[in-house]
MIBA-545395 format. One line per field, with one value per residue (C-alpha): residue number from 1; x, y, z; residue in three letters. Coordinates in Angstrom, 2 decimals. Layout:
N
vexro	[NUM|...]
u	[X|...]
v	[Y|...]
w	[Z|...]
kelum	[ALA|...]
***
This chain:
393
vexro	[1|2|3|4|5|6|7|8|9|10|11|12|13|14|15|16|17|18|19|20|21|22|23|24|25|26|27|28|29|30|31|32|33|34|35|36|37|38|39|40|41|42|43|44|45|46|47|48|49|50|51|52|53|54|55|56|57|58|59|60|61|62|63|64|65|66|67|68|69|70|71|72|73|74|75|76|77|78|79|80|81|82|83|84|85|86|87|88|89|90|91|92|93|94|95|96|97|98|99|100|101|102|103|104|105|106|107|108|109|110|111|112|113|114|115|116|117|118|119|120|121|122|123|124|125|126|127|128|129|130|131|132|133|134|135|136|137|138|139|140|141|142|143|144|145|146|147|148|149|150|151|152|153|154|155|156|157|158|159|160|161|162|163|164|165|166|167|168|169|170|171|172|173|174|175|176|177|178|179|180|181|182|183|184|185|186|187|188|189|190|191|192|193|194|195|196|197|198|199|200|201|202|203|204|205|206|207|208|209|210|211|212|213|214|215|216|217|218|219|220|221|222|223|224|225|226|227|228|229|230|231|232|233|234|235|236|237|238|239|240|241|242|243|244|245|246|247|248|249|250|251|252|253|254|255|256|257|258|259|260|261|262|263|264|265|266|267|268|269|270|271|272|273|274|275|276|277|278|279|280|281|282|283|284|285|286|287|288|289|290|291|292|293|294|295|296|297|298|299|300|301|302|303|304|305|306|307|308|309|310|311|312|313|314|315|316|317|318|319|320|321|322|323|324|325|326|327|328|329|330|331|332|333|334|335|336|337|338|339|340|341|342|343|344|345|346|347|348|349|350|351|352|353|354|355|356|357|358|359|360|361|362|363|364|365|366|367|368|369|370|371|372|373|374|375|376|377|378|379|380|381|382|383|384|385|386|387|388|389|390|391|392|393]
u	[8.10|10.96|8.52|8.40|11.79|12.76|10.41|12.04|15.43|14.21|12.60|15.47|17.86|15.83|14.99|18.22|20.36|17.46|17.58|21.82|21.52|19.01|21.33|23.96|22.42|21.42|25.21|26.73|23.83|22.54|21.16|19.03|17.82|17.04|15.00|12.71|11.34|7.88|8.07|4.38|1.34|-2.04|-4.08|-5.87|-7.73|-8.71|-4.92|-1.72|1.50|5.16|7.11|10.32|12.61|16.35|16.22|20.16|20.89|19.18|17.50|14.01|11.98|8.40|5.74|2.64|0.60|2.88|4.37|8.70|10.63|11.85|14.82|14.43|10.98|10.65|10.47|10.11|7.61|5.17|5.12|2.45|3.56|2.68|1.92|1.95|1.29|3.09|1.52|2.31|4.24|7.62|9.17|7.53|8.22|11.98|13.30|16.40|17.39|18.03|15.49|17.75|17.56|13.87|11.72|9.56|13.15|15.00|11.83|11.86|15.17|14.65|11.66|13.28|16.46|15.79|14.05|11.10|8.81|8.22|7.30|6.12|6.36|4.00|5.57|3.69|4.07|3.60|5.71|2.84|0.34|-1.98|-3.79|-6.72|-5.15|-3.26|-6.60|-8.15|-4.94|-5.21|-8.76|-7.97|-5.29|-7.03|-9.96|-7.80|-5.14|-5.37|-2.99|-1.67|-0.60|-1.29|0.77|-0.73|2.09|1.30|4.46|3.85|5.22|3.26|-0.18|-2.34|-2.01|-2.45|-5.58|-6.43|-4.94|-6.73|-10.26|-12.02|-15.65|-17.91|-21.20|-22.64|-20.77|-18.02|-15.05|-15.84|-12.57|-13.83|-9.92|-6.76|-4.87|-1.76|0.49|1.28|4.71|4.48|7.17|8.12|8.35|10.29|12.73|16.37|16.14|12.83|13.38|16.87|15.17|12.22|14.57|16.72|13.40|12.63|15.71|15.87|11.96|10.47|7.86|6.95|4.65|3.77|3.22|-0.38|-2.65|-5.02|-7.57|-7.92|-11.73|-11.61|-12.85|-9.96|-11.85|-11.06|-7.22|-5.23|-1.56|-1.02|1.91|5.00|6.75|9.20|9.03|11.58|11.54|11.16|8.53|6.63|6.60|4.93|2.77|1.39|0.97|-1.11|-3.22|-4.26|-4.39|-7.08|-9.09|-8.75|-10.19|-13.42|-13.73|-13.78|-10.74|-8.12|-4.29|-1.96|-1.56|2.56|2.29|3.59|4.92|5.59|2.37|2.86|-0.64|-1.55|2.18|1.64|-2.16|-2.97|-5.65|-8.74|-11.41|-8.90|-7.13|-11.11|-11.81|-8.47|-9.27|-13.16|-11.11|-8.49|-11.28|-12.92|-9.54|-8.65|-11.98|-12.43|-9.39|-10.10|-13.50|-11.78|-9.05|-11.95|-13.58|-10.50|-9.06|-5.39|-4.11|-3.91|-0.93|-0.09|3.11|3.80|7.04|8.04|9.22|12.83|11.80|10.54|12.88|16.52|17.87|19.21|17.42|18.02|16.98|13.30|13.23|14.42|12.09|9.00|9.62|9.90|7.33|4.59|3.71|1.61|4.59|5.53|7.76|5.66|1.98|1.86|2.44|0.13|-2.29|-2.19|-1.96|-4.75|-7.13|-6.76|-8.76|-7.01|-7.64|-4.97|-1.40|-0.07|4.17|4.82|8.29|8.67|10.54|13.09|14.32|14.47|17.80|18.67|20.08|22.13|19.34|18.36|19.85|22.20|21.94|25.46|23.72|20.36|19.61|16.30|15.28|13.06|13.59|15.31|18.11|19.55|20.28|16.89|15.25|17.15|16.32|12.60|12.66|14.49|11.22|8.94|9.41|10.13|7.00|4.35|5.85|4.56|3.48]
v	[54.17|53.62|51.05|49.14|49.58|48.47|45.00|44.35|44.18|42.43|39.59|39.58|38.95|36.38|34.54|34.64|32.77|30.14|29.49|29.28|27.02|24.59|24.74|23.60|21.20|19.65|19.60|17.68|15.67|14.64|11.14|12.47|14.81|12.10|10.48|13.81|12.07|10.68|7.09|6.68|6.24|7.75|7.51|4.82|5.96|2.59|1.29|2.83|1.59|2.11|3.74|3.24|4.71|4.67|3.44|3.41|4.55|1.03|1.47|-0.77|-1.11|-1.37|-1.43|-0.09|-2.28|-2.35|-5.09|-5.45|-6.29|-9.56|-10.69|-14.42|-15.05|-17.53|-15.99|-19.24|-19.05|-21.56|-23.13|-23.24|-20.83|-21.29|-18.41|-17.19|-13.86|-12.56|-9.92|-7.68|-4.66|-3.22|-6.67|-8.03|-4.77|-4.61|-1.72|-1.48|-5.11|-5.08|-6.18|-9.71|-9.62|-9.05|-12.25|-12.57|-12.44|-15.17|-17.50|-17.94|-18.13|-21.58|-22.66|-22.33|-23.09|-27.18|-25.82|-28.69|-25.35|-22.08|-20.44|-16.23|-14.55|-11.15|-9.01|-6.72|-4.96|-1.32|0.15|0.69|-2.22|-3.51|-7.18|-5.09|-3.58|-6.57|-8.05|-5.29|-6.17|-9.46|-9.04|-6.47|-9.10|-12.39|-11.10|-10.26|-12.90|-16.58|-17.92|-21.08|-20.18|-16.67|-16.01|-13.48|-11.60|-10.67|-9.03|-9.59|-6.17|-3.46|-4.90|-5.28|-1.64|-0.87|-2.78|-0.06|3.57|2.05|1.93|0.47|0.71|-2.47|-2.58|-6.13|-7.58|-6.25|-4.57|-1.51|-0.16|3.30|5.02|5.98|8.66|9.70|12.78|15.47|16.91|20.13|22.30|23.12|19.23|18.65|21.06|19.31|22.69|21.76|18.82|19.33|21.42|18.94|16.17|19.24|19.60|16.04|14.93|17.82|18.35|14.71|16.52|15.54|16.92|15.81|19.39|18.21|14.99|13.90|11.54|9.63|9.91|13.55|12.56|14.76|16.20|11.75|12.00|12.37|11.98|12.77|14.06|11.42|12.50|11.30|10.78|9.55|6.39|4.69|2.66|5.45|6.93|3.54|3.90|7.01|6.61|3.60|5.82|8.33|5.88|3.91|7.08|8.39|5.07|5.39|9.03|7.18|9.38|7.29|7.76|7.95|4.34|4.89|5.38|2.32|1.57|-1.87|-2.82|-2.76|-2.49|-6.21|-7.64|-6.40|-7.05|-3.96|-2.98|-5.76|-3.78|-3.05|-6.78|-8.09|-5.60|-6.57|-10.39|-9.90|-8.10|-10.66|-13.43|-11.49|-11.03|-14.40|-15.88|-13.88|-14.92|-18.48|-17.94|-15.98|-18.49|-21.27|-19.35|-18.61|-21.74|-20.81|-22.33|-19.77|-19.93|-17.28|-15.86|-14.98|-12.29|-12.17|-8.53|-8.36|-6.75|-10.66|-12.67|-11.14|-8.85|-6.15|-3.93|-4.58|-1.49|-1.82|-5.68|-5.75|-2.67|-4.92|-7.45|-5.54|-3.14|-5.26|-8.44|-9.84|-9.25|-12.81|-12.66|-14.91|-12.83|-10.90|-14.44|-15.88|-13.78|-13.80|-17.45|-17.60|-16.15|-18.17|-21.41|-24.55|-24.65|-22.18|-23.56|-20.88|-20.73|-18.59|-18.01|-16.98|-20.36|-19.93|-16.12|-16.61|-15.33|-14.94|-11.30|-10.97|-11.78|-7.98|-4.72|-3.51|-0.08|1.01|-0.25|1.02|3.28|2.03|-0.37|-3.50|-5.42|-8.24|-8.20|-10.01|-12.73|-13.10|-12.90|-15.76|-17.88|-17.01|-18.09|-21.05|-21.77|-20.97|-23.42|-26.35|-25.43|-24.48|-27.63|-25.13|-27.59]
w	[-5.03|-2.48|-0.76|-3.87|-4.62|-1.18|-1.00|-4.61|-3.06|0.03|-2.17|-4.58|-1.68|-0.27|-3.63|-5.13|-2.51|-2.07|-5.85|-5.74|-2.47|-4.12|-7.72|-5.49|-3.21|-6.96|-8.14|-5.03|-4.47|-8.18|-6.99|-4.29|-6.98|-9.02|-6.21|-7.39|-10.37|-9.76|-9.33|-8.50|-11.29|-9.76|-13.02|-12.02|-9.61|-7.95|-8.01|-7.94|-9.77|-9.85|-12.52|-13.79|-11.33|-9.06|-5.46|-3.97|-6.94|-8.68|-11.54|-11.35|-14.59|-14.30|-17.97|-18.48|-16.44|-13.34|-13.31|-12.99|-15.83|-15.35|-17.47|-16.69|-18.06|-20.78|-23.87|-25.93|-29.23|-30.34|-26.65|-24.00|-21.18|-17.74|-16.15|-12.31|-10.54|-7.58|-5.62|-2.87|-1.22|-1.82|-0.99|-4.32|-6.20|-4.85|-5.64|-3.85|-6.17|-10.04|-12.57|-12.24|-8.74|-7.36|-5.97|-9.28|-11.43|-8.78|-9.00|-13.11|-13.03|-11.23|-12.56|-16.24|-15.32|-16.71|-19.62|-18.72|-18.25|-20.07|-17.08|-16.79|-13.73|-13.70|-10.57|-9.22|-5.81|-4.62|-1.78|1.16|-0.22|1.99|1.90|0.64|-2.50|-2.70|-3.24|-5.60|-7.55|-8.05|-8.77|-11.61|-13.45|-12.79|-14.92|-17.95|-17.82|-17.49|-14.57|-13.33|-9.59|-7.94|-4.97|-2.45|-0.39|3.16|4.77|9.01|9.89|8.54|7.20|9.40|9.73|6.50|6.75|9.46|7.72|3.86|5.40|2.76|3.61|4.29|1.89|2.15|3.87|0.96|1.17|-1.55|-3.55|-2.95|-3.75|-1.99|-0.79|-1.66|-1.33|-3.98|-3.34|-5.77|-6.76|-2.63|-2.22|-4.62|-3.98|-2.09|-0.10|1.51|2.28|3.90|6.29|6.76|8.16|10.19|11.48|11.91|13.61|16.24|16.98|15.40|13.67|9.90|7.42|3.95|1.78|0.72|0.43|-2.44|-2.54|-5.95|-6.36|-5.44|-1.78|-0.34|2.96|3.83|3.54|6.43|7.20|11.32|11.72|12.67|16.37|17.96|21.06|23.92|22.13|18.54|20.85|22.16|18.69|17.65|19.85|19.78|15.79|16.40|18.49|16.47|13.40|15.24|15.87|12.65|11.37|13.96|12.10|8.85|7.54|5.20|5.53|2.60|1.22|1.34|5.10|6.89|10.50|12.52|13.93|17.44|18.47|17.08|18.29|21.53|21.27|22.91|21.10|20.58|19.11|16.16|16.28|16.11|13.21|11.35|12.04|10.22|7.02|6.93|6.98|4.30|1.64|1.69|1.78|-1.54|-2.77|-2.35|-4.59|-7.44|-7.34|-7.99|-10.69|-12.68|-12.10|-10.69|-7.84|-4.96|-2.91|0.28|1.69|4.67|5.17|9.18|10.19|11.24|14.53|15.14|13.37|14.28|16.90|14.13|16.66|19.37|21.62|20.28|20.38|24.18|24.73|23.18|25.37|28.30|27.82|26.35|28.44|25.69|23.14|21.51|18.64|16.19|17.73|14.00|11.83|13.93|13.32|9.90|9.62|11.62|9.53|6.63|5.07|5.01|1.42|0.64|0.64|2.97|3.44|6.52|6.43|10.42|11.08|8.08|8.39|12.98|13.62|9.58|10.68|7.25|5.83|5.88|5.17|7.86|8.75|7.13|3.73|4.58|7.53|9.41|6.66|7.37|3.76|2.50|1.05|-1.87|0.11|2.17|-1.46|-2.34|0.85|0.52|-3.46|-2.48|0.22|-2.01|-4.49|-2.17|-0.31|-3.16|-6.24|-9.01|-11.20]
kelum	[UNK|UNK|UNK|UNK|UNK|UNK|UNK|UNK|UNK|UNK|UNK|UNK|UNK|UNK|UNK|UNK|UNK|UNK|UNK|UNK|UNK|UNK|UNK|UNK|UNK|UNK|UNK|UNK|UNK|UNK|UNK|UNK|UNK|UNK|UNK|UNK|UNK|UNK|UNK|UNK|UNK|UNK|UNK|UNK|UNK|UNK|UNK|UNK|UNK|UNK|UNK|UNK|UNK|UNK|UNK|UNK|UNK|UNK|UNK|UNK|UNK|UNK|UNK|UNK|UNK|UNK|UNK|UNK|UNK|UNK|UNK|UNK|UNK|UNK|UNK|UNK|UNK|UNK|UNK|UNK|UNK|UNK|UNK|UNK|UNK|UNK|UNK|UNK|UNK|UNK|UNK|UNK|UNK|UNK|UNK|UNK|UNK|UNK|UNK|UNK|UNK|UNK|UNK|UNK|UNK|UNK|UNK|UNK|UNK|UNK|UNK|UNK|UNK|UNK|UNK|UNK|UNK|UNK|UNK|UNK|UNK|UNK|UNK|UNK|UNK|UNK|UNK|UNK|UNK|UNK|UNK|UNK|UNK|UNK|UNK|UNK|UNK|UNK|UNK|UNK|UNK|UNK|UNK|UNK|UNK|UNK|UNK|UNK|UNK|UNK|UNK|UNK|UNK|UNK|UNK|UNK|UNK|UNK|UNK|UNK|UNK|UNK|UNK|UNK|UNK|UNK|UNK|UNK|UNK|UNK|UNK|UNK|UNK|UNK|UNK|UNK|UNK|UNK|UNK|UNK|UNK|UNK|UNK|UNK|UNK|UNK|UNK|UNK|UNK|UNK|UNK|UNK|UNK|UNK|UNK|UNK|UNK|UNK|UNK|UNK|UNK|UNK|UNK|UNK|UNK|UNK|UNK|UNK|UNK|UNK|UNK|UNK|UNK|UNK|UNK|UNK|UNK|UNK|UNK|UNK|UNK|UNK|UNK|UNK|UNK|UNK|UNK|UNK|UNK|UNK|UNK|UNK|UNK|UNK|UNK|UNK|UNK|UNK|UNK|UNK|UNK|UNK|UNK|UNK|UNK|UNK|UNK|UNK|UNK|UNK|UNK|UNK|UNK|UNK|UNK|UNK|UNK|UNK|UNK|UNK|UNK|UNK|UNK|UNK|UNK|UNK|UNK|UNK|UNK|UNK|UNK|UNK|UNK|UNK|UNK|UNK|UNK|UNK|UNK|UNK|UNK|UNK|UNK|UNK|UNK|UNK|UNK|UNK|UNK|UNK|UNK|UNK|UNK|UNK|UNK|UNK|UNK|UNK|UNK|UNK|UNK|UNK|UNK|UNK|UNK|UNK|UNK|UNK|UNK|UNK|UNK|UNK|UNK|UNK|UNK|UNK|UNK|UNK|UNK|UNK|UNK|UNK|UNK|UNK|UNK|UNK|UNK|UNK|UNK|UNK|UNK|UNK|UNK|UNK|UNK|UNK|UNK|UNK|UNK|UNK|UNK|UNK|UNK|UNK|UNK|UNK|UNK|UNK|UNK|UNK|UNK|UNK|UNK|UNK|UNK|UNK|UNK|UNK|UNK|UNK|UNK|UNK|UNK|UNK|UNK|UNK|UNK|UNK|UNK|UNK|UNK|UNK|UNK|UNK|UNK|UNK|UNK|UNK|UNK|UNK|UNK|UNK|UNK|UNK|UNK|UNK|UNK|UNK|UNK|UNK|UNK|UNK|UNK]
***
């Protein structure tokens, strides 16, 4: 009895205090709590979609279907609308800008702003997208919709590595939408508590641990997530996650879709069985593109995003360290790639030339700690390319 007794009182001390800390770590922080409401649909199990949800304390709408709210849309009756799709990552979901403020919102605001056009933009990006799901995407809402232009958003930073950590298998010469991972916080993740010790953990040690993974088809023994480390430097820590990322893909094991990282491998071109592999897939999403473009009869345009590592000197610890430690390191190598893979038949805008040395173009550190995204000004420079460049007619 007095054993009982005594673990009651040992678990009651322990449990209680956890419970208070957490109730307060809730009161004084109420917007990271916030953050703890699932912005992330995983219903469908071939392509995940955002929710409605706060980011910097932003509130970004999203409907059923995915796509952004978008307050500048035509909403004319009795008129023919043109309509165009923009797809891509978080840069085309933009969830750090209002529902006035994202890419797909700026670019009807100028193409209605004569009132010549009753012009629709559908918006839909997913924070972690790769060219692949971008793909699978626009696959999914070109068959139910009928669109004018489709613009297919390639952001020259993080990618080509997602191209790498997806691993969509090839089956004739076909890459197969066979599901994603993604990770499953649970009660403990949720918790402010947790993950207050996580970072502690993370800053002082560099070690980082999702609670668990899930794999959307129920192939979960495929999902991996290695754990981020830090290492003497952010480029080292690069580095070493491109490493075991590359051998997790020669295992055939997929990495959470939400996992992202500058591609340092392919700008340093370090690596050319994976560059070579990344080329063939890159061929392969934009060839297909082209074809579905022909057969639903919408004009296919792509964008090109260049990474702020390449464009400005916002970092400039890892940008000297890039050039000093990788002799094949050229700041346009990632564009360039990208570029290079695609048919002359697609109107391509690569925006490396426009955003070179556009530091304010991006969020500073004091705004956004570590962030690599436009800001509301480098949405409104790459709007303001876009339609000089693509004439949406």
């Amino acid at each position: 009895m007095n054993w009982t007794k005594n673990i009651c009182i040992v678990l009651l001390a322990t449990i209680i205090p956890i419970l208070l800390l957490e109730f307060g770590l809730r009161i004084i922080f109420p917007n990271k709590a916030s953050k703890n409401k699932n912005i992330r649909d995983h219903s469908d199990p071939y392509l995940p979609k955002h929710l409605t949800g706060y980011t910097l304390q932003i509130l970004s709408t999203f409907d059923k279907k995915g796509f952004r709210l978008n307050e500048n849309n035509c909403t004319k009756e009795g008129v023919q609308k043109k309509k165009i799709l923009i797809v891509g990552d978080s840069n085309i979901a933009g969830r750090f800008v209002s529902d006035k403020e994202h890419i797909g919102s700026l670019l009807a605001e100028s193409l209605n702003k004569d009132g010549k056009d009753c012009v629709q933009i559908d918006t839909f990006g997913v924070s972690g997208f790769g060219p692949d799901q971008t793909l699978f995407a626009i696959e999914k809402f070109a068959k139910k919709n009928i669109y004018s232009s489709v613009i297919f958003h390639v952001f020259a930073d993080n990618d080509l590595g997602d191209l790498i950590r997806n691993n969509y298998p090839w089956k004739n010469g076909e890459l197969q939408n066979n599901g994603y991972c993604y990770i499953i916080p649970g009660i403990i993740g949720k918790s402010l508590l947790f993950k207050a010790v996580r970072k502690a953990l993370f800053i002082t040690t560099g070690y980082w641990k999702s609670v668990s993974l899930k794999h959307s088809l129920g192939k979960h023994e495929l999902c991996v997530e290695e754990p981020y480390i830090i290492k003497n430097s952010f480029f080292e820590s690069l580095r070493d996650g491109a490493h075991k990322e590359w051998n997790a893909f020669k295992k055939g094991l997929v990495h959470i879709y939400m996992q992202d990282r500058y591609d340092i491998e392919f700008s340093c071109s370090t690596n050319t069985t994976a560059i070579k592999e990344t080329k063939k897939r890159l061929n392969y999403i934009f060839s297909r593109f082209l074809k579905i473009s022909r057969e639903r009869n919408f004009r296919g345009k792509l964008l090109i995003q260049p990474s702020e590592v390449d464009v400005t000197t916002n970092d400039s610890k890892f940008s000297n360290d890039l050039k000093n430690l990788c002799p094949k390191y050229k700041k346009n190598n990632l564009t360039e790639l990208i570029s290079g893979t695609v048919s002359k038949s697609i109107p391509t805008l690569n925006l490396y030339d426009i955003f070179r040395n556009c530091n304010e173009c991006y969020f500073s550190d004091k705004q956004w700690k570590n962030n690599n995204h436009w800001n509301k000004k480098g949405i409104r420079l790459a709007v303001q390319e876009i339609i000089k460049e693509f004439k949406f007619k």
